[in-house]
Each structure stands twice: as C-alpha cells, then as structure tokens.
C-alpha positions as CSV (number, residue, x, y, z in Angstrom):
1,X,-8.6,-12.2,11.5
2,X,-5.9,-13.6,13.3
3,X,-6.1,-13.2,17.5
4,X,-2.4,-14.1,18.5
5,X,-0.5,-10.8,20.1
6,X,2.3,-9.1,17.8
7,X,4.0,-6.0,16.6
8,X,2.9,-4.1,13.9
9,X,4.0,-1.4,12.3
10,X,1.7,0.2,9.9
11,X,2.6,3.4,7.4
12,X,0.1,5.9,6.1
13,X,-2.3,5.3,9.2
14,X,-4.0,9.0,8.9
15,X,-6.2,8.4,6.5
16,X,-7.2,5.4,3.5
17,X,-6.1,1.7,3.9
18,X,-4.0,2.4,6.7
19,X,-6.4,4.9,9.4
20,X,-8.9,1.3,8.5
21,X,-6.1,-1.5,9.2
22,X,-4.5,0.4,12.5
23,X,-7.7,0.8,13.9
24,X,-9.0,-3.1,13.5
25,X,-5.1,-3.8,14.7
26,X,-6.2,-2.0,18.0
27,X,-9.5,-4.0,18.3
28,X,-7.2,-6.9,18.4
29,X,-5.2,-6.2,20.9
30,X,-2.6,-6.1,18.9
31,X,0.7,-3.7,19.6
32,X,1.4,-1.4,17.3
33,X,3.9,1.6,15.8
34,X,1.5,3.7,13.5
35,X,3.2,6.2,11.3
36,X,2.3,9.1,9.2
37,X,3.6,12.2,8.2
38,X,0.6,14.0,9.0
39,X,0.7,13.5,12.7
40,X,-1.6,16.0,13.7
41,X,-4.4,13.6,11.3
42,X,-2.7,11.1,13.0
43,X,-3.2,11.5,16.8
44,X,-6.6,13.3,16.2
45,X,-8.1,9.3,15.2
46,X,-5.9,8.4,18.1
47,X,-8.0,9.9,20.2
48,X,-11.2,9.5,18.5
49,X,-10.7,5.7,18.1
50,X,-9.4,5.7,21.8
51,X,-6.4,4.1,20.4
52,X,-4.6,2.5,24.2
53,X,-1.2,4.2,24.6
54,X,0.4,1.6,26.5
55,X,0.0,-0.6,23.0
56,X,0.3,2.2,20.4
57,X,2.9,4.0,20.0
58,X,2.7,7.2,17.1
59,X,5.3,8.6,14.9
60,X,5.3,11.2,12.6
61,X,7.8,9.6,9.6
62,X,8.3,10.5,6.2
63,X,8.9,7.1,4.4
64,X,11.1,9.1,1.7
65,X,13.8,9.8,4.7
66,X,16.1,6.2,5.3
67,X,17.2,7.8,8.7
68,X,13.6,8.6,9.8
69,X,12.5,4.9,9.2
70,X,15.5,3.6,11.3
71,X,14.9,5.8,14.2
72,X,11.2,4.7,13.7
73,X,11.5,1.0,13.5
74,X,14.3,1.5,16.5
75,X,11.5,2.9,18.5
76,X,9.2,0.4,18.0
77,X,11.9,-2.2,19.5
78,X,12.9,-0.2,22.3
79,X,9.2,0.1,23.1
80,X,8.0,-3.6,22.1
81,X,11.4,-5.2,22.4
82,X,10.8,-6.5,18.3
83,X,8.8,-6.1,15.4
84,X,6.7,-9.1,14.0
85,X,5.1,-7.2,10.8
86,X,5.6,-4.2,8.9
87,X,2.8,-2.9,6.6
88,X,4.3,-0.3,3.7
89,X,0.8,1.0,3.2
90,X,1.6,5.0,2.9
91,X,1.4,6.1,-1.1
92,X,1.0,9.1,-3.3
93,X,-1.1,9.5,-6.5
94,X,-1.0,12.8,-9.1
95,X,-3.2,12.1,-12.5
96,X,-2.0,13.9,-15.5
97,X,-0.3,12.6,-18.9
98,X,3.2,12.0,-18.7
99,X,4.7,14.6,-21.1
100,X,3.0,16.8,-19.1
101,X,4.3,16.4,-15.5
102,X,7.2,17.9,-13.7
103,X,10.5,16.5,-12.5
104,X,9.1,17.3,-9.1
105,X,5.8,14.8,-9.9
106,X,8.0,12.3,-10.8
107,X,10.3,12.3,-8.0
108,X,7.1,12.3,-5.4
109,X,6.0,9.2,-6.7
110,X,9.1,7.5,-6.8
111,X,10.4,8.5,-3.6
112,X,7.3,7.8,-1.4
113,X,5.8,5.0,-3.2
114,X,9.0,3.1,-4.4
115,X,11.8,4.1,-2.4
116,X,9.5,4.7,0.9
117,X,8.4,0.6,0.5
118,X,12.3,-0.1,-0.2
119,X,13.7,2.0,2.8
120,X,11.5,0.5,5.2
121,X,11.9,-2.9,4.0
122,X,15.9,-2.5,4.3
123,X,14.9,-1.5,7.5
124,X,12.9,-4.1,8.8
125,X,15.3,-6.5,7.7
126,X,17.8,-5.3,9.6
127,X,16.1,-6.2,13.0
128,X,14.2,-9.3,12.0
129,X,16.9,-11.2,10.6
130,X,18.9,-11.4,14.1
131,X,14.8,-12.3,15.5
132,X,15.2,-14.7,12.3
133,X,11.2,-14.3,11.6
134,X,8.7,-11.8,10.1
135,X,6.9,-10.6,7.9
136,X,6.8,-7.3,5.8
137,X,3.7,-6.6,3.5
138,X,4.1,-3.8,1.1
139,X,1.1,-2.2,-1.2
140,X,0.9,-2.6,-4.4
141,X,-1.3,-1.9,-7.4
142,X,-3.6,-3.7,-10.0
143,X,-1.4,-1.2,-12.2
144,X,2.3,-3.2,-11.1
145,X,0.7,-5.4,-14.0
146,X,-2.0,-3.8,-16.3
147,X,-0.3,0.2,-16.2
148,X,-2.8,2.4,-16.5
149,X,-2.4,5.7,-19.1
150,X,-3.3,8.8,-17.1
151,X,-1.6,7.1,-14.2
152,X,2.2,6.1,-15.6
153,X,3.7,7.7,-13.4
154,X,1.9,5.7,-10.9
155,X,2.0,2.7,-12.6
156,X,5.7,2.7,-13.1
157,X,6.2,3.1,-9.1
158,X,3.7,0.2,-8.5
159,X,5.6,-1.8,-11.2
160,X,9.0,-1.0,-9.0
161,X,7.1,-2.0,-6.0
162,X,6.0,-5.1,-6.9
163,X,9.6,-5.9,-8.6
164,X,11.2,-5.4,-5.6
165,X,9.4,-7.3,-3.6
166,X,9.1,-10.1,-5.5
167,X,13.1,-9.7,-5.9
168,X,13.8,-9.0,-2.1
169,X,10.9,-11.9,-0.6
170,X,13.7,-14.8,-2.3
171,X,16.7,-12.6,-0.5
172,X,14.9,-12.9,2.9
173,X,13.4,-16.2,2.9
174,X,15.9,-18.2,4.2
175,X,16.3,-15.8,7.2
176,X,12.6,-16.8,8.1
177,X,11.1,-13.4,6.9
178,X,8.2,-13.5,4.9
179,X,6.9,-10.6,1.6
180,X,4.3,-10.1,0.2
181,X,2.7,-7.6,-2.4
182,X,-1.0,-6.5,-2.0
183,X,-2.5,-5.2,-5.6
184,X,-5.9,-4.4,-4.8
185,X,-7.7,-3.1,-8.0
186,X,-9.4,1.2,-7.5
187,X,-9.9,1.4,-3.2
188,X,-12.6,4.2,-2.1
189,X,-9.7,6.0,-0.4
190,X,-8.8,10.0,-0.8
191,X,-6.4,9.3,-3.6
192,X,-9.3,7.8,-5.4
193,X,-11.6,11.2,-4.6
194,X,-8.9,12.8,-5.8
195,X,-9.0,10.7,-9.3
196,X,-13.0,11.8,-10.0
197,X,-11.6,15.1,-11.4
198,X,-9.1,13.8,-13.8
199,X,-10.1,12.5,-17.2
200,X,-7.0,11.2,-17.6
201,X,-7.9,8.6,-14.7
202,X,-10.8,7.1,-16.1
203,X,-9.6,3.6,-16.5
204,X,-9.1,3.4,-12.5
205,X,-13.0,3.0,-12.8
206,X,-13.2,0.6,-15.2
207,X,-13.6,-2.2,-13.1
208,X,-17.3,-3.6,-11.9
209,X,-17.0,-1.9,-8.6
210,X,-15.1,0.5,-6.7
211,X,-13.2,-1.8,-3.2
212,X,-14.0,-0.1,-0.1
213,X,-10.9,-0.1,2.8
214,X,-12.6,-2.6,4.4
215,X,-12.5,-5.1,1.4
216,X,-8.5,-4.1,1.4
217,X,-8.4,-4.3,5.0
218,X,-10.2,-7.6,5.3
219,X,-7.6,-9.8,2.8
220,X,-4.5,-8.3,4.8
221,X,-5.5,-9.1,8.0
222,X,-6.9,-12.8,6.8
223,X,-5.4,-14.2,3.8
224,X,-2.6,-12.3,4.1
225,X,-1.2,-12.3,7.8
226,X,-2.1,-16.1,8.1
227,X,-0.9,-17.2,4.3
228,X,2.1,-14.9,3.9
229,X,1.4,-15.3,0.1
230,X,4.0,-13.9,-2.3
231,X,1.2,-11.6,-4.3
232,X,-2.6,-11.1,-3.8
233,X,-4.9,-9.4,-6.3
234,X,-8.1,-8.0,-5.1
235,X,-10.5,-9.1,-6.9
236,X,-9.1,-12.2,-8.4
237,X,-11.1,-12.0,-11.5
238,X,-9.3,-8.5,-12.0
239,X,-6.0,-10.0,-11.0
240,X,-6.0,-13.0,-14.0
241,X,-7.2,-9.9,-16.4
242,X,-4.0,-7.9,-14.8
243,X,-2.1,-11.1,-15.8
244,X,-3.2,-11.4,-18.9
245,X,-2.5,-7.5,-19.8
246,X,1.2,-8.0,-18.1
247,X,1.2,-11.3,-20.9
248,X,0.3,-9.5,-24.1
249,X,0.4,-5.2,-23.6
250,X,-0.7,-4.5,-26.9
251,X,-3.9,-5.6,-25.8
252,X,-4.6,-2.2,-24.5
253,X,-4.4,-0.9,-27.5
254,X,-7.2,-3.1,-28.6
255,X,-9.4,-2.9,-25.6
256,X,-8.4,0.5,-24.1
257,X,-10.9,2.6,-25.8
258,X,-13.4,0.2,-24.5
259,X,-12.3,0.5,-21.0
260,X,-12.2,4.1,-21.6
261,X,-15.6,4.4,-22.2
262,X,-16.7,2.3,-19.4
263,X,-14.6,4.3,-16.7
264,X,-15.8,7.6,-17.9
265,X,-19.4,6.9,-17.5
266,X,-18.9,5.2,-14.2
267,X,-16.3,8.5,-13.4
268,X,-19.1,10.7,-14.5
269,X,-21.6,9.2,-12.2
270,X,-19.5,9.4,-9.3
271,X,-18.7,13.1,-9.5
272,X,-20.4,15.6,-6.9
C-alpha cells in the first residue's frame, strides 16, 4: 500500500474491482474521482462506505463517450487542481460463440472495454503531460494472451487493450507518464457470476482457483502503484502459461479439451 496523498481516478467503482479499489483509496486518504455509469450503485456505497466528500468527488460517465471523459477528468482538476493516476477498471463481458452474437454484442465490447481504456487514456494524457508525470493503469485480461473460446469477443478487446497500452506506455514515457496493463486471470466479480451459466465460458474456470477483488486490488495498489511495471499477470504461474499459449496457439488445440473438462466440473460445482 502506498501512504503518500494523490489523485485518483478510478472507473467502474459500482461494483467488482473497482467498488474494492475506491473504497481502500478512501482508507488512505487518498483523493479521488470515482466514476460509473450506474451512479445511483454508485453513491448508494458512497454513503454506505461513508466515502468523505471533501476528498471524493462522483461522476456518472460512460467511458464509451470521448466528451464525457474530458468533462470528467476536467472536473477532477478543477476540483484537485491535477490528476496523479487514472485506473481504466470499468469492463463488459457477454458469453456466447462468436457466429452467434450480434453486431450490437460486438460493438459493446469494443466500445466499453477497448475504446473506453483508449478515450480515457487520450484523456489523461492530455493533462499530465503539461504536469509532466503520472500514471494510468488500464485492466486487462489473462485472455490479451491465452484467448479464451466462448469468450472471443472478450478476448479480442482484452488483446486491443493490452496492445495499446503496451504501444501508447513507449509514446508517453518520455513525458514522465507511466502504463501499465493488469491481466489478472477469472476475478470473483459479477461478470464472473454472470459466466456460471454459460457453457461456453468454462475455460474461465480452468485455472486452480477463482481471484477474489481483494487479490486484484492488493497487486494494484502494491506492486503496481509503487513499480509502475509495464504488464502484471495475476497469478504469475498462470501468466508464463498465458505466455507460453500467446508463443505457440495451436497448443489449444491440443490441451483445450483438457481445460475444458477441468472448468466444467469446477463451473458445475460453483453453480447455485
């Protein structure tokens, strides 16, 4: 954890990663813009958490709206006079085989999960290159490098996530400004409840345990923050697999149906 005073800004803080990150940003003292576009979710853990208004500030923003985020991040600035982090946290998941979602599916994905991490990165920029520091964090997947069938549609925004900011980190480096790409492996979160009744999503559970938000939560706001790492993978023996995947796809192939198997029986197990 790290105890010097900053400001944050934090996306999808209603619920998951994000409702877990903003609140232990508010134990620290820390000020902070927290966004989501369900604001009534929003201001109800607000006041639940007894979130301190004179250090939070709230927004309702839909990351898919460019002008939203710059009236957002200006907001932030006019309240905190800068911002010192931004963390892209908001996403969206829909299992179902590819050939068998709608244009609209696609464009959800892409726009909050891909283009929602690249408008508020453009954003950012824009006010920490004049500060000439910061630091914008942006979540990935496991999948950016081992795609997952059921999920490609996922997978392929995660993989345009991670792409980027590996692309845009060397852009903003030499203003100061710092990225880096979180790809935690399956997170206990809503969109994973929402993965039990999907077949299609049974290799999400593959893995020897499901992360809780606190594991997530507890490598961004140590390893992370104080590192500024390019990429982290959560766990790192399910990061080097990842790797080796990204190295040689027609391993899945080979060692899908194994997988398979595996995340069925754990998906099974799970369901209510």
């Amino acid at each position: 954890m790290t105890g010097d005073s900053r400001t944050f800004v934090v996306t999808g803080c209603a619920s998951g990663i994000g409702r877990h990150v903003a609140n232990a940003l508010v134990l620290q003292g820390q000020r902070m813009l927290a966004a989501d576009i369900n604001l009534k979710a929003l201001e109800e853990n607000a006041r639940v958490q007894g979130w301190p208004g004179d250090r939070v500030l709230l927004q309702e923003l839909d990351v898919r709206d460019s002008e939203s985020w710059e009236e957002a991040l200006q907001s932030a600035v006019s309240q905190f006079g800068g911002i010192d982090v931004l963390m892209n946290i908001a996403g969206y998941l829909e299992p179902g085989w590819a050939h068998e979602m709608k244009s609209e599916d696609v464009d959800r994905h892409f726009d909050i999960n891909a283009k929602g991490v690249i408008f508020g990165t453009q954003a950012a920029a824009r006010i920490m290159i004049p500060q000439k520091r910061g630091h914008i964090i942006n979540m990935g997947s496991m999948s950016a490098l081992a795609p997952i069938p059921g999920l490609a549609l996922y997978s392929a925004s995660k993989y345009a996530v991670r792409a980027f900011s590996l692309a845009v980190a060397q852009e903003l480096r030499p203003y100061g400004i710092y990225v880096t790409v979180v790809c935690p492996d399956a997170v206990s979160t809503p969109m994973l409840e929402l993965q039990k009744r999907y077949k299609q999503a049974a290799l999400t559970f593959s893995g020897p345990r499901i992360l809780s938000v606190e594991d997530v939560g507890q490598l961004i706001l140590g390893p992370v923050l104080s590192r500024k790492p390019l990429e982290i993978f959560l766990p790192k023996s399910r990061g080097w697999l990842a790797r080796v995947a990204d190295l040689f796809p027609q391993l899945g192939f080979l060692l899908g149906p194994a997988f398979q198997k595996k995340g069925l029986k754990r998906q099974a197990s799970l369901k209510v």
